[in-house]
C-alpha positions as a printed Julia matrix, in Angstrom:
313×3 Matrix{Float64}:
 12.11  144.37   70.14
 10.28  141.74   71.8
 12.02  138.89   74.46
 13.41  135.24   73.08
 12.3   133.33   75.73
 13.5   129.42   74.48
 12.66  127.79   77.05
  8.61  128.22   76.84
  8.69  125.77   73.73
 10.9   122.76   75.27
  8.85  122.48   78.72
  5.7   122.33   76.8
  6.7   119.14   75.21
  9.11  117.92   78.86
  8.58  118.17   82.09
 11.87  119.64   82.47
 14.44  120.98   80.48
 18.08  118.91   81.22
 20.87  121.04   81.59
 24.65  119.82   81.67
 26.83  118.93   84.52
 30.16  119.8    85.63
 32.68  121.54   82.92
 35.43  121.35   85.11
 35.08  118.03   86.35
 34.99  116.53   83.13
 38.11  118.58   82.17
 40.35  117.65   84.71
 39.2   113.88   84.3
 41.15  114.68   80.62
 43.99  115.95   82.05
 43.72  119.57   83.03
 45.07  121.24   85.7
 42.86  123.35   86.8
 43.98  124.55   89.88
 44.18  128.29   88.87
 42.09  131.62   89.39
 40.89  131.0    85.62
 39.58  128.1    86.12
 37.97  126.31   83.27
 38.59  129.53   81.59
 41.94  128.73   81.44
 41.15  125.95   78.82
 39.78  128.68   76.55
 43.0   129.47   76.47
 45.33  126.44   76.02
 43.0   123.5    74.66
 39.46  124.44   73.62
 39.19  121.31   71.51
 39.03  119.51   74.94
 35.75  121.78   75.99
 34.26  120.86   72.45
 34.71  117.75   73.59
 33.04  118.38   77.02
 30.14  119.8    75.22
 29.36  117.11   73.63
 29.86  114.32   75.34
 27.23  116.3    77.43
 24.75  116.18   74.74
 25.15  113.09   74.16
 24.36  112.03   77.67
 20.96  113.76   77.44
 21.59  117.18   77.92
 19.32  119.42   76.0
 21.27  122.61   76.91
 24.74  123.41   77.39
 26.31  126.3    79.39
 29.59  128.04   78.11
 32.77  127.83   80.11
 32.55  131.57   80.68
 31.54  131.39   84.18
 35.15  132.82   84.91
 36.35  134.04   81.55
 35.85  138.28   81.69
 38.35  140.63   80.42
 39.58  141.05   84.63
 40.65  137.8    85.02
 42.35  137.44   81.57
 44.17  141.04   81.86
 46.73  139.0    84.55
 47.53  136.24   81.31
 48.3   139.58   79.47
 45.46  139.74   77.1
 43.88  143.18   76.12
 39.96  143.46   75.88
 39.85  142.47   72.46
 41.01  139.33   73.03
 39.38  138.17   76.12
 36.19  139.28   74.06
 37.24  136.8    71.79
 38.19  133.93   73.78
 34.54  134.53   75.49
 33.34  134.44   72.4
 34.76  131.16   71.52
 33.01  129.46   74.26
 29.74  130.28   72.57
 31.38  128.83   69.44
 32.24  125.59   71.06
 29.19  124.57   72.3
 27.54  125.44   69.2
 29.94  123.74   67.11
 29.15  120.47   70.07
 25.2   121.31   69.27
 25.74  120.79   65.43
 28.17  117.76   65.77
 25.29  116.37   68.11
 22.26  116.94   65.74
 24.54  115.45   62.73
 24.63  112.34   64.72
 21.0   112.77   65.44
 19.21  114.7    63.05
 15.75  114.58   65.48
 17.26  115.87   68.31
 14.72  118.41   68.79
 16.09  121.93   70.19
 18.92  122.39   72.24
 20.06  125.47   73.74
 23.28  127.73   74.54
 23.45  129.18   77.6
 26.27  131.68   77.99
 27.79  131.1    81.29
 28.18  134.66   83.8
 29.54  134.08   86.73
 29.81  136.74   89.68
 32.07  138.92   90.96
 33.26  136.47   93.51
 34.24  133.96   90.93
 37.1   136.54   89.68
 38.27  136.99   92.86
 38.68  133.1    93.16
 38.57  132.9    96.71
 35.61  131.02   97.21
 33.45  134.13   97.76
 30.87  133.37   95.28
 29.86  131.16   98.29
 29.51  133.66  100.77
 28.83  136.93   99.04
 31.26  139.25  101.42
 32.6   141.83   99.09
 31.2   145.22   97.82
 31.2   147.13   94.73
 29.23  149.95   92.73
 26.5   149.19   90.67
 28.21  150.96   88.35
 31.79  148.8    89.48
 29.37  145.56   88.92
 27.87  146.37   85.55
 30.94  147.41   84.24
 32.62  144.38   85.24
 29.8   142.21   84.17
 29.33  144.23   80.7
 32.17  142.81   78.11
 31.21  139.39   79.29
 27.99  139.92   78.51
 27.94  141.66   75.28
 30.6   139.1    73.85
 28.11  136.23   74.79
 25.21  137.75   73.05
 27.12  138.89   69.92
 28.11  135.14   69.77
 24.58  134.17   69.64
 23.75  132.16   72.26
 20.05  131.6    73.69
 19.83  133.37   76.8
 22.44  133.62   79.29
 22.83  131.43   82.72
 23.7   134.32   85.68
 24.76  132.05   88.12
 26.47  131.27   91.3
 25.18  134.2    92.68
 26.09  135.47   96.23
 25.35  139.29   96.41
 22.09  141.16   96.37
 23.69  144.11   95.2
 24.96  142.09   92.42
 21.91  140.59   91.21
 20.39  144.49   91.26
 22.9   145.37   88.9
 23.07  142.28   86.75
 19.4   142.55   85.87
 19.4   146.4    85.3
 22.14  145.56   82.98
 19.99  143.22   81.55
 18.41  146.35   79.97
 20.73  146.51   77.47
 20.13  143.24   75.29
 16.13  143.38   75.44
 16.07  140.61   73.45
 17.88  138.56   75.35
 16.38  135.99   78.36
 18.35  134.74   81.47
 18.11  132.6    84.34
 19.37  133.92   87.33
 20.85  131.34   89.54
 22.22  131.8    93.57
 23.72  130.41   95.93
 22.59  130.19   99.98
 23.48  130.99  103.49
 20.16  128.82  104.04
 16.84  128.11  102.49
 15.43  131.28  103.07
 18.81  133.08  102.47
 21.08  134.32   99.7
 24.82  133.63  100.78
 25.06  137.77  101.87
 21.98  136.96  104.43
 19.45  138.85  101.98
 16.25  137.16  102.31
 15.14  135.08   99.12
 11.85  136.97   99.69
 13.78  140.05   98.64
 15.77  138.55   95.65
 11.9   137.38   94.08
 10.69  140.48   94.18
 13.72  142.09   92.28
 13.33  139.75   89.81
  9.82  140.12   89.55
 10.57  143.75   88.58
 12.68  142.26   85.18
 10.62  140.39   82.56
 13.95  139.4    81.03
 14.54  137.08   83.74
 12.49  134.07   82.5
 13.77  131.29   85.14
 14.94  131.25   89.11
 16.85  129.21   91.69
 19.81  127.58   92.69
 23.27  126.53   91.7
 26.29  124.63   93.35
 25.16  124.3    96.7
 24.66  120.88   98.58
 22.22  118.17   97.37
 20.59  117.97  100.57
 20.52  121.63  100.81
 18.61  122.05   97.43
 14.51  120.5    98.23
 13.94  122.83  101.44
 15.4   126.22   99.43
 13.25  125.27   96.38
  9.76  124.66   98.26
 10.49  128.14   99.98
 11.35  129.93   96.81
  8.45  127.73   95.0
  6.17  130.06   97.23
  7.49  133.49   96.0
  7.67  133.43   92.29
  5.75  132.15   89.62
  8.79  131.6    87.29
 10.26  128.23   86.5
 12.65  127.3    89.1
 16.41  125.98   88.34
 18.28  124.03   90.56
 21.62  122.36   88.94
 23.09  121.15   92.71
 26.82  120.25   93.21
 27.31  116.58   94.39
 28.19  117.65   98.07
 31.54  117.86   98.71
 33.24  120.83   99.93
 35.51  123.14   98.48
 38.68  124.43   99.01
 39.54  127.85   98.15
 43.04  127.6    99.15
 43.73  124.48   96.89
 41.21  125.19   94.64
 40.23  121.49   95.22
 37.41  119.76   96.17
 36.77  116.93   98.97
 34.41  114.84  100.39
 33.62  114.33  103.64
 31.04  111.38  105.44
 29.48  108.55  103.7
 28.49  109.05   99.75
 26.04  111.5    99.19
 22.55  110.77   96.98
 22.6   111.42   93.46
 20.77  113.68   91.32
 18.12  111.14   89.7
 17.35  110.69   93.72
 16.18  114.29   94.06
 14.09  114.45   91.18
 10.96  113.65   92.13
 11.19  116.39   95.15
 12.53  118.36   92.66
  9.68  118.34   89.95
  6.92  118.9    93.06
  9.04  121.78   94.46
  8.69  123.56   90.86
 11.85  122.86   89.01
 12.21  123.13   85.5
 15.36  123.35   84.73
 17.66  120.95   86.37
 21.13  119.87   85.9
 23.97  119.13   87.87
 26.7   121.53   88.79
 30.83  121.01   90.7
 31.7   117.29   90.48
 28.34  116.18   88.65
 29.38  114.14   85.67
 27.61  112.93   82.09
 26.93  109.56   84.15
 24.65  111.98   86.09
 22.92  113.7    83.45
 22.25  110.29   81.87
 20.28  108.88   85.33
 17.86  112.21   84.77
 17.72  111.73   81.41
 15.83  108.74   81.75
 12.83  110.23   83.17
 12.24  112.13   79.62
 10.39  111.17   76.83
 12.57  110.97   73.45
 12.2   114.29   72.06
């Protein structure tokens, strides 16, 4: 069986493929209240019309691909709301139906929309744990403890059908190992692999980014590398440095800066403003980026600034 790589197509014709912004930004500017260890996940649960809705108003904005509100939906997390495997399966599922259903809705409205993508959402260990240690990477499990976690998740997101998957957030070295072994299992099926950083030359758990490129050198699967919901500021120095260790495309979807709470599950900003996106795309596109969205606290006002500097498709 040979590897559906998507994105090979769209950045022949762009110089970048647009990802989304925030999910649960957008959801608690409708109302949610999100401060839970589901997270967005929780909306899977209680008003997945409203994520629809998210999807699309993403799309619309300029996004040409959307990432499921899985990051925290896995059979672990749902098992405390009382719901067997079976159903979380489902519910994961559902967030690949969502933002299909938003993708159809979207090329109804515009029936030359060109391709747009699904990108199943799978976030790490830490994100379960909800403690904000998917930002520093300090907790240890099995390979076989990882991959099992990770496994439901990820066969529910492929059965749903969606174009690769988005593994991101990622602290732990020993996670990524065992994510992209597990890989193995779907060969047909392409991912990005996104982290996040002690530094610029550092994964959150200290492992050298060196170290991390040539794991995922080892995986043809993984089609696409970088970064996800660290700093804006923090983003141009980590991408030149990892720019210089991997010929893949590199991904960098930045939150807007402020800092977050793990207590409150809250975010807060701190100092003057911070720069936007579009202001970091030029460094960006030199540094290797390909794929480039916005992550925490980005909104569809964001994605519409970088969707500017894209040719109608």
């Amino acid at each position: 069986m040979s590897l559906n790589n998507p994105l090979p197509p769209l950045l022949a014709r762009q110089p970048f493929v647009l990802l989304d912004g925030a999910m649960a930004t957008e959801l608690e500017a409708r109302g949610c209240n999100l401060a839970d260890s589901l997270w967005s996940a929780r909306v899977l649960l209680e008003d997945p019309q409203l994520v629809y809705q998210v999807h699309l108003d993403y799309f619309r904005a300029g996004a040409r691909c959307a990432i499921t509100a899985s990051y925290q939906a896995t059979p672990a997390g749902f098992a405390a709301r009382g719901l067997d495997e079976a159903q979380s399966r489902a519910l994961i599922a559902r967030s690949v139906e969502l933002a299909r259903q938003a993708r159809e809705t979207y090329q109804q409205e515009n029936p030359d929309a060109g391709a747009l993508l699904v990108a199943g959402s799978v976030g790490p260990y830490g994100a379960f744990l909800a403690d904000g240690s998917e930002y520093r990477g300090d907790y240890q499990r099995s390979r076989e403890e990882f991959q099992a976690f990770h496994r439901p998740r990820i066969e529910a997101l492929t059965g749903a059908g969606v174009d690769l998957l988005a593994c991101e957030t990622l602290p732990s070295f020993s996670e990524i190992t065992a994510l992209a072994e597990l890989l193995e299992s779907c060969p047909q099926t392409a991912a990005w692999f996104s982290v996040t950083l002690r530094d610029s030359q550092h994964l959150s758990d200290g492992t050298p980014l060196a170290d991390v490129a040539r794991e995922i050198a080892r995986h043809p699967q993984i089609v696409a590398l970088g970064i996800n919901c660290i700093a804006l500021e923090k983003t141009t120095a980590a991408l030149e440095y990892l720019h210089g260790l991997t010929t893949l495309p590199l991904v960098v979807y930045p939150n807007s800066g402020e800092h977050y709470d793990a207590q409150s599950k809250t975010w807060h900003h701190h100092g003057e403003r911070c720069a936007t996106l579009e202001s970091y795309l030029p460094a960006w596109l030199n540094a290797g980026a390909r794929l480039i969205g916005g992550c925490c606290r980005t909104t569809p006002g964001d994605i519409i600034a970088l969707a500017r500097h894209l040719d109608p498709a």
